[in-house]
N, C-alpha and C positions, 0 to 999 in steps of 0.2 A: 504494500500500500504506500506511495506516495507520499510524502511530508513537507511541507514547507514552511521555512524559519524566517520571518521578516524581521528586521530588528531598525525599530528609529530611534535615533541618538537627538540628544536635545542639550546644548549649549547651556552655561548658569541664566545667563539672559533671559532665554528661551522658556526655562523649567521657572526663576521666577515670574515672569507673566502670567502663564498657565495656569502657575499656583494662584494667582494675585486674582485674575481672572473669575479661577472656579468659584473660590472664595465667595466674590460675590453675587456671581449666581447661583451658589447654592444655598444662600445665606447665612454661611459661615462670619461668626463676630470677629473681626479685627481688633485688634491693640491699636488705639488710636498713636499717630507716633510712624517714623520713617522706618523702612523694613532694612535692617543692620546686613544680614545675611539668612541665606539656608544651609541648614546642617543638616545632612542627608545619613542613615545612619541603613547599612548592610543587613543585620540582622533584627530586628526589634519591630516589635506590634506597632512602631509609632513610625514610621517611613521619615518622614521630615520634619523639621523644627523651624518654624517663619520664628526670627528674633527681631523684635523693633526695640527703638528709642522710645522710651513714653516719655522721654522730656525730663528725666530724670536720672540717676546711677540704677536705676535697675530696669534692667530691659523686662519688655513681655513679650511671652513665646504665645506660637499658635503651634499645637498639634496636629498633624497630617497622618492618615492614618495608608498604609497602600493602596486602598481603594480610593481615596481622595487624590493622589497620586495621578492616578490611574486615570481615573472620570478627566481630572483638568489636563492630563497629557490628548487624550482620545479628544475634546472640545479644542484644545488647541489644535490639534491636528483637524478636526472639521472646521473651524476658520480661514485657514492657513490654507483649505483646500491640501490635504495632502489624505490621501485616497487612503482608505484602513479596510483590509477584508472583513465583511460584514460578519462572518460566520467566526472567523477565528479564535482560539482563547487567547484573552489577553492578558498580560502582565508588566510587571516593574520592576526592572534591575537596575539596582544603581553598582556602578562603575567607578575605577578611579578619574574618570575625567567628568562627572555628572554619570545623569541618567539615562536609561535606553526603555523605548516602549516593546515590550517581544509579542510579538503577533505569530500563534501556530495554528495550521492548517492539516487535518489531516483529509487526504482524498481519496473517499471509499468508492473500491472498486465494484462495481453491481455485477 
């Protein structure tokens, strides 16, 4: 049977938008405050960490969960126009240069 491995790679630019993006149409609350960086983390229930300035010495984080991840990489990429097989499973690797969206197709033979 067939298989096929798409893999899209996405820039910190790129991954924070997305994130920035989903955020608020999924109505996720922000930390009011400038977003400092994302901390993208390999193994852990928590995918990424948005840290802002609240204007003060302690920053506030937003928790990202993979699936949040996920949903704002798949939205950016329907913006962006960049074509995602509809059928495929999707997922979220981060990498040492950022992150990749992995799209697998399996095609069964009748």
């Amino acid at each position: 049977m067939p298989k096929e491995l798409r893999k899209v790679t996405f820039s910190a630019d790129e991954l924070q938008a997305a994130l920035v993006n989903h955020c608020l149409h999924a109505g996720k609350s922000m930390p009011r405050g400038r977003l400092e960086r994302i901390e993208l983390n390999k193994a852990s229930k928590t995918m990424a960490v948005m840290h802002f300035d609240a204007g003060n010495a302690n920053d506030s984080e937003l928790l990202l969960t993979p699936e949040d991840v996920g949903a704002a990489l798949i939205r950016f990429c329907k913006q962006q126009r960049i074509p995602l097989p509809r059928n495929a499973r999707k997922g979220v690797q981060v990498e040492d240069d950022g992150v990749a969206l992995m799209c697998n197709l399996d095609y069964g033979v009748d």
